[in-house]
TORVONU-711767 format. One record per residue (C-alpha): chain; residue in one letter; x, y, z. Coordinates in steps of 0.05 Angstrom, whole numbers, plus 5000, padded with zeros to 4 digits. Example, Ala and Ser with C-alpha at 12.3 -4.5 7.8 and 13.67 -1.06 7.14 Angstrom:
BEGIN
<rec chain="A" resn="A" X="5246" Y="4910" Z="5156"/>
<rec chain="A" resn="S" X="5273" Y="4979" Z="5143"/>
***
This chain:
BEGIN
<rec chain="A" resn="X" X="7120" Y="7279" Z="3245"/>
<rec chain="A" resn="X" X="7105" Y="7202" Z="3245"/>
<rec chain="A" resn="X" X="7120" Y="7175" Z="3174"/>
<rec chain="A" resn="X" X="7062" Y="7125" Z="3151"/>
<rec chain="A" resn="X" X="7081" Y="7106" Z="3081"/>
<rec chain="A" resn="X" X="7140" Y="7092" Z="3040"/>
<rec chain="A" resn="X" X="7151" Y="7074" Z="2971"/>
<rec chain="A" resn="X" X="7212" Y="7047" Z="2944"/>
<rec chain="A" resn="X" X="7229" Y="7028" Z="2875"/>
<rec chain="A" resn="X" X="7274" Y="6964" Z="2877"/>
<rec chain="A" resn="X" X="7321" Y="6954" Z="2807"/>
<rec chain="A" resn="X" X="7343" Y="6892" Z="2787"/>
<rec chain="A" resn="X" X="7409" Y="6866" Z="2782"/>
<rec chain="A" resn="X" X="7454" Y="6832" Z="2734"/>
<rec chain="A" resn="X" X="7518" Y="6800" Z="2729"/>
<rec chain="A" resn="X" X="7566" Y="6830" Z="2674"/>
<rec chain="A" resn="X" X="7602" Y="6771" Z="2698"/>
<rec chain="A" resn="X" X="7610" Y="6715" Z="2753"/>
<rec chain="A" resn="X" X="7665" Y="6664" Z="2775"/>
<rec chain="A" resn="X" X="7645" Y="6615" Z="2815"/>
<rec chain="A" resn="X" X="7714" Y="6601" Z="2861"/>
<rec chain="A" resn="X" X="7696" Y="6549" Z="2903"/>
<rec chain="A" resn="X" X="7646" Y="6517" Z="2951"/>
<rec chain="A" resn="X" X="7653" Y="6531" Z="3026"/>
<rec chain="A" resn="X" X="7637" Y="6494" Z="3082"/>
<rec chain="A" resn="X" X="7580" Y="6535" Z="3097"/>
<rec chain="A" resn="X" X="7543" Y="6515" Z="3033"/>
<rec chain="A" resn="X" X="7550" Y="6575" Z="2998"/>
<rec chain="A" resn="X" X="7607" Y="6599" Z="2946"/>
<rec chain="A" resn="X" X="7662" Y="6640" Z="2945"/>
<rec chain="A" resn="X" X="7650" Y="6683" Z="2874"/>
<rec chain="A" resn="X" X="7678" Y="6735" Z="2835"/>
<rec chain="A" resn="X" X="7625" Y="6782" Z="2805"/>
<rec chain="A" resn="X" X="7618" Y="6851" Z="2773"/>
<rec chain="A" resn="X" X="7544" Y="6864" Z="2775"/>
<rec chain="A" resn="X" X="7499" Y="6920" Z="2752"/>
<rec chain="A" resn="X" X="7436" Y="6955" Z="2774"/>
<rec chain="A" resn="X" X="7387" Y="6963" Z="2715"/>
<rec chain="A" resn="X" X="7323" Y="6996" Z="2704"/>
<rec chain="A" resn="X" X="7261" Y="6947" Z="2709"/>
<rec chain="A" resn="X" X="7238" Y="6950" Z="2785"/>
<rec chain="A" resn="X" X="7190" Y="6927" Z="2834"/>
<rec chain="A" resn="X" X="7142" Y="6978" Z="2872"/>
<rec chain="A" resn="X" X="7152" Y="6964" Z="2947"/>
<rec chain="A" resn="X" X="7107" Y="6992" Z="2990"/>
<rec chain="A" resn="X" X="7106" Y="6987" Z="3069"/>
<rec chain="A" resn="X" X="7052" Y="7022" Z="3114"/>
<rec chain="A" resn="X" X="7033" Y="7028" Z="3184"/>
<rec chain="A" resn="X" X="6959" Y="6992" Z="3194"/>
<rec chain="A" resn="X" X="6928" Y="6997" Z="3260"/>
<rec chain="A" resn="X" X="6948" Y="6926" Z="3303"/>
<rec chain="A" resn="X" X="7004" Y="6891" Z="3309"/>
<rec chain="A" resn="X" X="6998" Y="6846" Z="3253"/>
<rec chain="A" resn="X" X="7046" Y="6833" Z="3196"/>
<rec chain="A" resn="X" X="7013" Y="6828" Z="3135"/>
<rec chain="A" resn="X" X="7039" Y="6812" Z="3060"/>
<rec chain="A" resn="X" X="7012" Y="6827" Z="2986"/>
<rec chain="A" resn="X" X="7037" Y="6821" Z="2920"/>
<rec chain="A" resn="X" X="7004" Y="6840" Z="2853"/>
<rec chain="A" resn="X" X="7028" Y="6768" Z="2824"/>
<rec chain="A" resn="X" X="6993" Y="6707" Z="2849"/>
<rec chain="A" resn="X" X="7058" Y="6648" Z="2844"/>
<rec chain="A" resn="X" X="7103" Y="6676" Z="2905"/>
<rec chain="A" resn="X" X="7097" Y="6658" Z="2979"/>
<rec chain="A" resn="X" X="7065" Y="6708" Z="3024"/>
<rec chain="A" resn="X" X="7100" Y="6692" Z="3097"/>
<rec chain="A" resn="X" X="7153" Y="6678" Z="3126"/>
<rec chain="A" resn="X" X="7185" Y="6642" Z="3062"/>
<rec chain="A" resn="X" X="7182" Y="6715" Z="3031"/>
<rec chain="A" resn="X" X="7248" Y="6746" Z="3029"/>
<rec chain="A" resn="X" X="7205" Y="6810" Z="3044"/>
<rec chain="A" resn="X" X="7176" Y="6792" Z="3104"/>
<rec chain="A" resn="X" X="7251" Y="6761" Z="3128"/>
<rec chain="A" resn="X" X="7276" Y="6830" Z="3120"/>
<rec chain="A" resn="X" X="7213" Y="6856" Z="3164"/>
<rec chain="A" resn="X" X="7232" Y="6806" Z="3218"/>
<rec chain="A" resn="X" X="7305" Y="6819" Z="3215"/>
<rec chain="A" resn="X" X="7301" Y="6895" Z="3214"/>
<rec chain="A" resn="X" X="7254" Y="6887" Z="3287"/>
<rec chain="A" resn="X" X="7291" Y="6833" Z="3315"/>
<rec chain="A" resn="X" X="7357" Y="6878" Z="3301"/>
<rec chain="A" resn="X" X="7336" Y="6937" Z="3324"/>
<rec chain="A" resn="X" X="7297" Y="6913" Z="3383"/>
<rec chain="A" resn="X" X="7239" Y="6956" Z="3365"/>
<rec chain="A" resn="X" X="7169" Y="6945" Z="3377"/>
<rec chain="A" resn="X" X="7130" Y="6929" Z="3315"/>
<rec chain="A" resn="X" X="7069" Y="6962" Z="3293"/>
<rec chain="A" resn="X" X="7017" Y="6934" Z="3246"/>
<rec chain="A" resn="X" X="7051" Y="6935" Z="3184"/>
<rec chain="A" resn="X" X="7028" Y="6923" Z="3110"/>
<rec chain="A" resn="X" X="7087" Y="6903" Z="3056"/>
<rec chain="A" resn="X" X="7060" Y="6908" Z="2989"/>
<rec chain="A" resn="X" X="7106" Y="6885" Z="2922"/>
<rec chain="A" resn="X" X="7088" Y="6904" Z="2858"/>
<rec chain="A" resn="X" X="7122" Y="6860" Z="2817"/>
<rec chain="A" resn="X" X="7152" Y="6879" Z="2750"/>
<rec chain="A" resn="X" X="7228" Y="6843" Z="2761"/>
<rec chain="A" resn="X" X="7216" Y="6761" Z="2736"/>
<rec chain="A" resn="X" X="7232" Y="6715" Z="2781"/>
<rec chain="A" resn="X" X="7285" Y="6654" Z="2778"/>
<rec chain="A" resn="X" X="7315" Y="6699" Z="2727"/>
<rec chain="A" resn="X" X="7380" Y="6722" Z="2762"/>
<rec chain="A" resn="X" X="7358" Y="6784" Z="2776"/>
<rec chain="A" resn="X" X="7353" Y="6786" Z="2842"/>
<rec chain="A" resn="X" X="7281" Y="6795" Z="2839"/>
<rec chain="A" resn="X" X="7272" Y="6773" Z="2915"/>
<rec chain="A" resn="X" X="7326" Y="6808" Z="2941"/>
<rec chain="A" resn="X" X="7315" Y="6874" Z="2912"/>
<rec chain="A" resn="X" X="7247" Y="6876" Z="2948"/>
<rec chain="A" resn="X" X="7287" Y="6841" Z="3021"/>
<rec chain="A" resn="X" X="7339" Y="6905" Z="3013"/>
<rec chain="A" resn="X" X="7280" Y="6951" Z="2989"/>
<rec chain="A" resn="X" X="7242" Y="6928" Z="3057"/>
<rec chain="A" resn="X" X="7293" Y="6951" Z="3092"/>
<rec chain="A" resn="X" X="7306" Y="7009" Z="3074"/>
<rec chain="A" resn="X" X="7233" Y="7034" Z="3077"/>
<rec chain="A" resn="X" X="7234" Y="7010" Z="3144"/>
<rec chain="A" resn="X" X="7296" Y="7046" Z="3168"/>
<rec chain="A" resn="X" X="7261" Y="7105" Z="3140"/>
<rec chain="A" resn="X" X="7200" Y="7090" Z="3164"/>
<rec chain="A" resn="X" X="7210" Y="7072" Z="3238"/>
<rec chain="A" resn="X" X="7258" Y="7132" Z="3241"/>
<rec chain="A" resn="X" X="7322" Y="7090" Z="3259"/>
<rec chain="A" resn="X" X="7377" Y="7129" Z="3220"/>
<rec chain="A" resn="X" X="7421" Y="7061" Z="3195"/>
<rec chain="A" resn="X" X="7481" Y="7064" Z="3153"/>
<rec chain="A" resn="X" X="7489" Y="7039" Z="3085"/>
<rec chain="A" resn="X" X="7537" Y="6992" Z="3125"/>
<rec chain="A" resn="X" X="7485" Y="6972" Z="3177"/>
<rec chain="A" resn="X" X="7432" Y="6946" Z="3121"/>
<rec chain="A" resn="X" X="7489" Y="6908" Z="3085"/>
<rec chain="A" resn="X" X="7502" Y="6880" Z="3151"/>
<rec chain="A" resn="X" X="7425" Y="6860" Z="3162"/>
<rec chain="A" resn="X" X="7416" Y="6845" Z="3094"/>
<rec chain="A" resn="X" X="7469" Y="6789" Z="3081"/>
<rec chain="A" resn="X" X="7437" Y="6749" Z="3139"/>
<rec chain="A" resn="X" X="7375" Y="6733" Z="3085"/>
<rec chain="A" resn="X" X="7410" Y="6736" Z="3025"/>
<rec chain="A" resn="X" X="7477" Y="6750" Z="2988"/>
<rec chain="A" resn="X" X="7451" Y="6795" Z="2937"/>
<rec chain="A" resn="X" X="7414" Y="6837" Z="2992"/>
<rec chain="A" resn="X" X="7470" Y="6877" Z="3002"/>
<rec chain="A" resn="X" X="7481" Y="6898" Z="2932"/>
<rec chain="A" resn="X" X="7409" Y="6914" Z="2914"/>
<rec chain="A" resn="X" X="7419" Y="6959" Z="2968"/>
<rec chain="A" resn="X" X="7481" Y="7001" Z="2950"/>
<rec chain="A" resn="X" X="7470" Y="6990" Z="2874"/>
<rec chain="A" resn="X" X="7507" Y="7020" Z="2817"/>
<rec chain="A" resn="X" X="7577" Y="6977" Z="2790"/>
<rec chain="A" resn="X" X="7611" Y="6935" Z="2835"/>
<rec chain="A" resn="X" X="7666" Y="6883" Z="2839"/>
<rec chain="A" resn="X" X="7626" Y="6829" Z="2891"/>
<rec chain="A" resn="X" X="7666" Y="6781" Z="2928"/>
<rec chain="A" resn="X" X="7659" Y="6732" Z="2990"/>
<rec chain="A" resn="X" X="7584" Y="6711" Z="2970"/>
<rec chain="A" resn="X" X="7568" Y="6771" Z="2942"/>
<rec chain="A" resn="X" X="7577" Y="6813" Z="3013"/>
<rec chain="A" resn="X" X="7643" Y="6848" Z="3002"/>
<rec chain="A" resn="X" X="7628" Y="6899" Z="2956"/>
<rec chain="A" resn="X" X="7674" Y="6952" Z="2919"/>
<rec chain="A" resn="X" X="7651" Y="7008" Z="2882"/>
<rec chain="A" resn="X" X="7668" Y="7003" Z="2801"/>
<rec chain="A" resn="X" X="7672" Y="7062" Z="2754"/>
<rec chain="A" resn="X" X="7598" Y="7063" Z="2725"/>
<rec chain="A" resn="X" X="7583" Y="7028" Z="2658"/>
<rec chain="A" resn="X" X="7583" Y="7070" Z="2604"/>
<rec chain="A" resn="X" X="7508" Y="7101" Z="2580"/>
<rec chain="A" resn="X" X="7467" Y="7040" Z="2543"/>
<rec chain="A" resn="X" X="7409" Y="7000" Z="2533"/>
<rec chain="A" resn="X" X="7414" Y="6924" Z="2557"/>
<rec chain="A" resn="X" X="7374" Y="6873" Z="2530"/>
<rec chain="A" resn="X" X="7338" Y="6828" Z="2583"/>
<rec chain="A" resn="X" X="7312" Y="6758" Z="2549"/>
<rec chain="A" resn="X" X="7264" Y="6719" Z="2600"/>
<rec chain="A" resn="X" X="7244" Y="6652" Z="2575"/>
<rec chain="A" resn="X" X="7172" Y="6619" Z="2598"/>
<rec chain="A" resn="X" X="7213" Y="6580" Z="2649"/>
<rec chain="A" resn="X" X="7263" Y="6592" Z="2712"/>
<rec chain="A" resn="X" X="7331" Y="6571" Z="2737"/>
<rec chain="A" resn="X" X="7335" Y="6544" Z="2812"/>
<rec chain="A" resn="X" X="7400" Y="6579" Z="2834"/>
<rec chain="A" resn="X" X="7414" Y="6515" Z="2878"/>
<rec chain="A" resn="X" X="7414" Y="6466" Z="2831"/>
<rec chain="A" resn="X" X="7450" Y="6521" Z="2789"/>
<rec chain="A" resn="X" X="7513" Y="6529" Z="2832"/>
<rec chain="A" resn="X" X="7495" Y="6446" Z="2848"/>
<rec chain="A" resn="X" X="7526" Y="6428" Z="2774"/>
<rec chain="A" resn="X" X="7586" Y="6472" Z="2787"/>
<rec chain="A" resn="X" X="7592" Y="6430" Z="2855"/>
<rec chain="A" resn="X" X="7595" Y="6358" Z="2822"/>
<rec chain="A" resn="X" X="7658" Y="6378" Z="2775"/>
<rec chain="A" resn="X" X="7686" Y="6393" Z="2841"/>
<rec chain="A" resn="X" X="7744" Y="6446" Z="2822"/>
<rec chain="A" resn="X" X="7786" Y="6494" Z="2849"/>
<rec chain="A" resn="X" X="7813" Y="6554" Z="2823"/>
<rec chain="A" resn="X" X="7829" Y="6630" Z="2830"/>
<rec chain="A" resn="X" X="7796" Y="6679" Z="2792"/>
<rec chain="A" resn="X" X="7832" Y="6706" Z="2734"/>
<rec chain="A" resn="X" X="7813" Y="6778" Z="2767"/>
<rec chain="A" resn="X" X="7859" Y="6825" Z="2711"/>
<rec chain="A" resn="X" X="7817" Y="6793" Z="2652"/>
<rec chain="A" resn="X" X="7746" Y="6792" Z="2690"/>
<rec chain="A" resn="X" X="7747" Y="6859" Z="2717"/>
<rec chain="A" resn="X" X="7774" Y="6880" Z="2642"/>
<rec chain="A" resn="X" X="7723" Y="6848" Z="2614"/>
<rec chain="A" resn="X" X="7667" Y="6869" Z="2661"/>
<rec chain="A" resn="X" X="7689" Y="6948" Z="2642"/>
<rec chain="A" resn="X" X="7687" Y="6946" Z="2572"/>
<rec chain="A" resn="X" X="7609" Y="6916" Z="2563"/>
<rec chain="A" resn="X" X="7587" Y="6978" Z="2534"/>
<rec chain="A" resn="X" X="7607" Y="6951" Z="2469"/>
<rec chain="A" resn="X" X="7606" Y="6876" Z="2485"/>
<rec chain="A" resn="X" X="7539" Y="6829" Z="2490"/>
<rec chain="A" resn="X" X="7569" Y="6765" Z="2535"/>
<rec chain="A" resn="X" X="7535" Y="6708" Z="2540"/>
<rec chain="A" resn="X" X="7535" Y="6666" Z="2609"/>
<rec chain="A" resn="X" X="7495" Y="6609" Z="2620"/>
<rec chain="A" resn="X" X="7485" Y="6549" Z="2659"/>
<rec chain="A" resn="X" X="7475" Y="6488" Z="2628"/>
<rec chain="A" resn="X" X="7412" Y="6460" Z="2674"/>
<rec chain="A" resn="X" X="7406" Y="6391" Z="2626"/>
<rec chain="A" resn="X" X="7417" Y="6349" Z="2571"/>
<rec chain="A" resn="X" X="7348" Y="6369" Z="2537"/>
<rec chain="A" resn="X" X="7368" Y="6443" Z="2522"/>
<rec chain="A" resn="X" X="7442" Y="6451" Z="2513"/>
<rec chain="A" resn="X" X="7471" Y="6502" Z="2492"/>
<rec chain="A" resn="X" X="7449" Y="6529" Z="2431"/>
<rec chain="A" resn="X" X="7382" Y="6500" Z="2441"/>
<rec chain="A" resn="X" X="7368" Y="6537" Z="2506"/>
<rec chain="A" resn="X" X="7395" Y="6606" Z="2468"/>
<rec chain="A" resn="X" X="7346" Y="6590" Z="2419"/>
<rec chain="A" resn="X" X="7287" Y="6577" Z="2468"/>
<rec chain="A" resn="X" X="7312" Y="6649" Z="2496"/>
<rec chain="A" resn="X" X="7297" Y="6677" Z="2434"/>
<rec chain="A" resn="X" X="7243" Y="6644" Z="2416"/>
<rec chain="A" resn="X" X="7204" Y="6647" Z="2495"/>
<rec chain="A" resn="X" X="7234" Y="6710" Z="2511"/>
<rec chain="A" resn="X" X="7168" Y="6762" Z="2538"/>
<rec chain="A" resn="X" X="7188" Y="6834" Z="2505"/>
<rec chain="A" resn="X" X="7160" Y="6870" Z="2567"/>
<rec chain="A" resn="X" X="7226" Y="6860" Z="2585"/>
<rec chain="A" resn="X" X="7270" Y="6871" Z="2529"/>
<rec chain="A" resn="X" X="7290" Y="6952" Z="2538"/>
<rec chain="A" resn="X" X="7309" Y="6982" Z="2603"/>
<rec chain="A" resn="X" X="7367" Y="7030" Z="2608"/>
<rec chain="A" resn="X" X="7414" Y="7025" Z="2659"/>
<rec chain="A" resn="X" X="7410" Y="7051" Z="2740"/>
<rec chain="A" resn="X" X="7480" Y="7074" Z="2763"/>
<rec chain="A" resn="X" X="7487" Y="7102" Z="2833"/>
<rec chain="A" resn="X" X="7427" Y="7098" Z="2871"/>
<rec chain="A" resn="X" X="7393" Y="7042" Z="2878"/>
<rec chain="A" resn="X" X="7332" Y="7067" Z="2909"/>
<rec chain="A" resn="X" X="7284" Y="7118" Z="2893"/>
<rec chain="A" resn="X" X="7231" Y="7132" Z="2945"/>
<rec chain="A" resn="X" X="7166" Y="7174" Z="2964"/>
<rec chain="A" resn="X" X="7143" Y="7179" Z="3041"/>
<rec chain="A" resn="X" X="7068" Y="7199" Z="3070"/>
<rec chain="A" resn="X" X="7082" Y="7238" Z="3132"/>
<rec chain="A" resn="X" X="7021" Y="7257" Z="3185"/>
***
């Protein structure tokens, strides 16, 4: 039977903690992560249309919707990979995940893409396969794809699976404005240090958050600071997003129209 629809629910992510190592030649930077799947997701949805067309939608009006898309890089990627012929094809994202957050809003629906489409188009990928695809459009890609606990390293591409975080409730605080991961990781660049990751303390630390609330922030300017950008958190946070339990293995949950 020819599969026509798939639906993919595509969790979050967040850091229980990061190291920043150094920056590489390529531009990007080595880290040192332990990062989480949790509970608020978008709705991806990807369905044959008669043509040959590519065509994007999103139930939020401030995100691109072409090629600038991390969705519709993934969509590319996964035909240009596999050498398949594309059909007509409409991508939908229901967004629920904020963006410039840090939660990998944008790479949770890239990694969701493709794994709808390896469903989909029938192609029978690895886990290994996607990671491989997904790392060429973004470093969290290949996380939001295995999901659950893991210790991240490289950019975010060599993954290894952690014991899962104890059962809890995580509170996610969004403020009424976003961090720009490059000019993020751009202030770690001008202090211009090297150093190896203290990996006995973060990985000790990382496992015992079920108790712990940790703090990590970056500190964008002179007008917030510290404690006033915590404050502003508190104070602009939207409490849509303050309760959502953890995800642990799976990082995708899926339904499929066959005809």
């Amino acid at each position: 039977m020819t599969v026509k629809r798939v639906e993919v629910l595509a969790y979050a992510k967040i850091n229980l903690m990061l190291d920043i190592i150094r920056r590489r030649t390529d531009g990007y930077h080595d880290l040192f992560m332990i990062m989480q799947s949790v509970g608020v997701a978008d709705r991806v949805t990807v369905e044959r249309e008669p043509g040959r067309k590519l065509r994007l939608t999103a139930s939020i009006e401030d995100i691109p919707l072409d090629d600038k898309n991390i969705a519709w890089k993934a969509a590319a990627l996964f035909f240009k990979t596999t050498g398949l012929r594309r059909p007509g094809l409409h991508i939908h994202l229901e967004k629920h995940i904020p963006h410039a957050a840090g939660l990998a809003g944008g790479s949770a629906d890239g990694a969701a893409v493709l794994v709808a489409l390896n469903r989909l188009m029938g192609t029978g990928l690895s886990t290994d396969q996607l990671c491989a695809m997904g790392v060429q459009i973004g470093a969290d890609v290949p996380f939001c794809i295995v999901g659950g606990t893991c210790l991240a390293q490289g950019i975010g591409e060599v993954l290894s699976p952690l014991k899962p975080m104890p059962s809890c409730h995580i509170v996610l605080a969004k403020p009424d404005f976003g961090v720009n991961t490059g000019k993020a990781y751009g202030l770690f660049d001008t202090n211009g240090k090297t150093h190896n990751a203290d990996q006995l303390v973060c990985i000790g630390l990382g496992l015992t958050l079920g108790s712990l609330l940790v703090w990590g922030t970056f500190h964008l300017n002179n007008k917030y600071g510290e404690h006033g950008l915590m404050k502003l958190l508190a104070a602009k946070s939207h409490p849509r997003y303050i309760l959502n339990r953890r995800k642990t293995n799976r990082m995708f949950k899926h339904k499929k129209k066959e005809e």
